[in-house]
Legacy VTK file of the C-alpha trace (Angstrom):
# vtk DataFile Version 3.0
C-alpha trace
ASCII
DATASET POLYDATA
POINTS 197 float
-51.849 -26.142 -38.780
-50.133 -29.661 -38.698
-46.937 -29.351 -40.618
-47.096 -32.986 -41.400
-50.251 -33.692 -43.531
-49.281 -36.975 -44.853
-46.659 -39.913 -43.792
-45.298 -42.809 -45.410
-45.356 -45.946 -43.346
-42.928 -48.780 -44.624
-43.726 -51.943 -43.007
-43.628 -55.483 -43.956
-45.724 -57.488 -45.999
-46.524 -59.966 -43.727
-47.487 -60.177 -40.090
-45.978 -61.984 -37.161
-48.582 -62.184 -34.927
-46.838 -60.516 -31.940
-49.125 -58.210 -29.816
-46.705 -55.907 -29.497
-46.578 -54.832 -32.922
-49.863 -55.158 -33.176
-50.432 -52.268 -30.176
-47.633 -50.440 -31.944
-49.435 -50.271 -35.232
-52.935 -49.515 -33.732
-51.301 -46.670 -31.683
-49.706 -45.155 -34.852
-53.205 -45.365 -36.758
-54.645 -43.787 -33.794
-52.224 -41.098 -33.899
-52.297 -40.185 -37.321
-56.381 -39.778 -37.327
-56.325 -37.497 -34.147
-53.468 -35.325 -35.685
-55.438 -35.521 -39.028
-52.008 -37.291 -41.128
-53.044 -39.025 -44.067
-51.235 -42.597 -43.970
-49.217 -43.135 -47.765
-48.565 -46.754 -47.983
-47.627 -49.205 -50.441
-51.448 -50.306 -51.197
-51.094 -53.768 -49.762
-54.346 -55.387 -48.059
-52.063 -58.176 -46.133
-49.613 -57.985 -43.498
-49.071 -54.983 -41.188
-49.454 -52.693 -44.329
-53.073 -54.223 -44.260
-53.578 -53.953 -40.723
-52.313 -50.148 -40.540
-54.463 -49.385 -43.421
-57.700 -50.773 -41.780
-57.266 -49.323 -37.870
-56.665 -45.521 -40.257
-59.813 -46.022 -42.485
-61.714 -47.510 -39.129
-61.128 -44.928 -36.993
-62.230 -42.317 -39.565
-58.825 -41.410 -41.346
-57.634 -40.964 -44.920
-55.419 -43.608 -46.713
-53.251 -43.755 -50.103
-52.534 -46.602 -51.626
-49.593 -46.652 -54.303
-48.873 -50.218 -55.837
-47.854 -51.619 -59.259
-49.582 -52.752 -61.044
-48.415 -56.275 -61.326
-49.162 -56.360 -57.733
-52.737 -55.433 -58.261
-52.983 -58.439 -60.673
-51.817 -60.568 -57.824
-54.745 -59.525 -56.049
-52.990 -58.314 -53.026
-54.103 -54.827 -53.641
-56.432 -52.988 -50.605
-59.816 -52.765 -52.379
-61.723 -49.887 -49.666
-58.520 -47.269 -49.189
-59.721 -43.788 -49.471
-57.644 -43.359 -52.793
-55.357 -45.732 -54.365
-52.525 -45.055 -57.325
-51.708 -47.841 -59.747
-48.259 -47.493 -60.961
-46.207 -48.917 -64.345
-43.586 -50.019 -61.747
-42.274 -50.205 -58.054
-39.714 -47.182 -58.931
-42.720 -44.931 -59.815
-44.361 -46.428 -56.579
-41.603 -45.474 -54.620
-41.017 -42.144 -55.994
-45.043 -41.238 -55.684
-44.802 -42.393 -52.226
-42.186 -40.000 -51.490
-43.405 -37.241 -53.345
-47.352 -37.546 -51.628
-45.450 -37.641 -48.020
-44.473 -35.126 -45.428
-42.299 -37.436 -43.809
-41.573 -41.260 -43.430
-42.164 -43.835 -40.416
-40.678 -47.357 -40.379
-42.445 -50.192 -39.227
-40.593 -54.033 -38.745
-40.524 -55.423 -42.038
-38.613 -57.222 -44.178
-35.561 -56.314 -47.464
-37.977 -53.941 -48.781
-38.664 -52.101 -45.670
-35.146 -51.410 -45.064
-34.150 -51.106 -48.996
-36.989 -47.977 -48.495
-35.419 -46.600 -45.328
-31.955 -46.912 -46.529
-33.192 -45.086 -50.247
-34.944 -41.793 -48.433
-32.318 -41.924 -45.372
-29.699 -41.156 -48.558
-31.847 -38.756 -49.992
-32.105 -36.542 -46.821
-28.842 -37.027 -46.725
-27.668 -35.921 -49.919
-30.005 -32.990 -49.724
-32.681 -34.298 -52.283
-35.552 -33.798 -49.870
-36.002 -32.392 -45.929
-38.511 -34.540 -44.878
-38.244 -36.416 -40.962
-37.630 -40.059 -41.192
-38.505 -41.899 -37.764
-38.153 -45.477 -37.030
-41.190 -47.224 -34.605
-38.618 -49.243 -33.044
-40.985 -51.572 -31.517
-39.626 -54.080 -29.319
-36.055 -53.399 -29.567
-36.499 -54.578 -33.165
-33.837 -52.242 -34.691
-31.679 -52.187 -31.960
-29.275 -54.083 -34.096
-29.731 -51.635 -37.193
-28.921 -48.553 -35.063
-26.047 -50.529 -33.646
-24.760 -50.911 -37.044
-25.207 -47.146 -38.046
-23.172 -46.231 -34.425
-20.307 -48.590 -35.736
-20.065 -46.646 -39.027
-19.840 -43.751 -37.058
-16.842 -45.150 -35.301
-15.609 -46.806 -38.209
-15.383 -43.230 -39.837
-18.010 -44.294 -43.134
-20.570 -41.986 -41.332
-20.457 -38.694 -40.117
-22.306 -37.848 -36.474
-24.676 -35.581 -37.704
-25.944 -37.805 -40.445
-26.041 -40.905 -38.018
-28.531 -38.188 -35.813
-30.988 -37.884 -38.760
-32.739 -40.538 -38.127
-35.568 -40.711 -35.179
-35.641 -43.462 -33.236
-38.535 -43.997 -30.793
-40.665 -47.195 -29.732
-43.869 -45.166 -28.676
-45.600 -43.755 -32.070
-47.033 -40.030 -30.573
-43.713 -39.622 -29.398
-42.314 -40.055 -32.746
-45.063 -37.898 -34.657
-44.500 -35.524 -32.810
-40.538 -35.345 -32.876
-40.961 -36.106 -36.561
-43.321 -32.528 -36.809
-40.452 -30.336 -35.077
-37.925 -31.778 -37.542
-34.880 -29.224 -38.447
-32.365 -30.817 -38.564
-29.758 -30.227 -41.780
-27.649 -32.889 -43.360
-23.870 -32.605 -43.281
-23.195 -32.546 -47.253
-19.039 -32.202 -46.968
-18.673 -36.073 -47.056
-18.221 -35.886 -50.736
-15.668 -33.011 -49.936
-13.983 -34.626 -47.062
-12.008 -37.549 -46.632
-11.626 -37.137 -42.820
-15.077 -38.174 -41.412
-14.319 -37.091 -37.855
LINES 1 198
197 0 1 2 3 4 5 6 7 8 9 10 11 12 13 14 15 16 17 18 19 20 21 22 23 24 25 26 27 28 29 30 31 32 33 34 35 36 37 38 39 40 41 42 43 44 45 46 47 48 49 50 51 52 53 54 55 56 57 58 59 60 61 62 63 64 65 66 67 68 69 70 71 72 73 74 75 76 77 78 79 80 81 82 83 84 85 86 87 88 89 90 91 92 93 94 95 96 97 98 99 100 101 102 103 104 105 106 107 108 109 110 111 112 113 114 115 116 117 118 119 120 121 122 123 124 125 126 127 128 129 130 131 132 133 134 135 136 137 138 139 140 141 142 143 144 145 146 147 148 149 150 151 152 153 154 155 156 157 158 159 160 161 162 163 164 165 166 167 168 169 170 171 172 173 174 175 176 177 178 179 180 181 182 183 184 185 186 187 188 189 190 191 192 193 194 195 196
């Protein structure tokens, strides 16, 4: 049995047009519906939230939505998803996305992409969940994020075993299936520590 039954995807509201991405997000869908994941996103019909959400539910998979509600009165709210949350608020959304989810997958996006990495990325590594968190670093697109991460490393504001938490893979079976062997254990003596070496 598939250890991960459900993934979060956080990806941006919008869309770029760039075919890359677009391969990269129909290659995730189709990997998620042949290992029988059920995709948890934010609820969105536009952008590549949308586009995810259609190649799953075309292809014969099961989707979540979880949105505000003052987003639904917007009208930017998926209307066919498989099942679909309303929520007071967008900390309820968050926390119901990460409570319905196995594990979490990062898509390009935007601040609230990375504000959502950066939240359950702290979590794992304070110990507050276990759950694998892989970026879909399409196109060299968060080359300049992990690049940041290695300089904390060196900078001493990150510990090496934390920095190695993360997954970080540009071809989305790959990733799934890293993310579904996930053991790794968070190193919780920063708070005890002051030497991060």
């Amino acid at each position: 049995m598939n250890k991960l039954n459900s993934v979060c995807v956080y990806c941006g509201s919008n869309f770029n047009g760039d075919i890359q991405l677009r391969n990269a997000i129909k290659q995730l869908a189709e990997t998620l519906v042949k290992q029988q994941i059920r995709l948890v996103y934010g609820g969105g019909s536009v952008g590549v939230m949308g586009i995810l959400a259609n190649d799953v539910l075309e292809l014969g998979g099961l989707v979540t939505g979880i949105i505000p509600q003052f987003l639904m009165d917007k009208e930017v709210g998926h209307k066919s998803l498989t099942e679909m949350i309303v929520t007071e608020n967008m900390h309820q959304r968050k926390q119901k996305m990460a409570d319905l989810s196995d594990g979490f997958v990062i898509l390009p996006g935007g601040f609230g992409t990375l504000e959502e990495f950066f939240e359950v990325l702290t979590w794992l590594q304070l110990g507050l969940h276990n759950k694998p968190i892989g970026v879909l670093n399409v196109d060299g697109f968060y080359d300049p994020l992990f690049a940041q991460m290695d300089i904390m490393v060196q900078r001493k504001f990150l510990k090496p075993a934390n920095r190695d938490l993360v997954f970080n893979e540009a071809d989305a079976e790959i990733l799934i299936n890293k993310m579904d062997d996930f053991s790794a254990i968070p190193d919780e003596v920063w708070f005890r520590e002051k030497n991060l070496s």
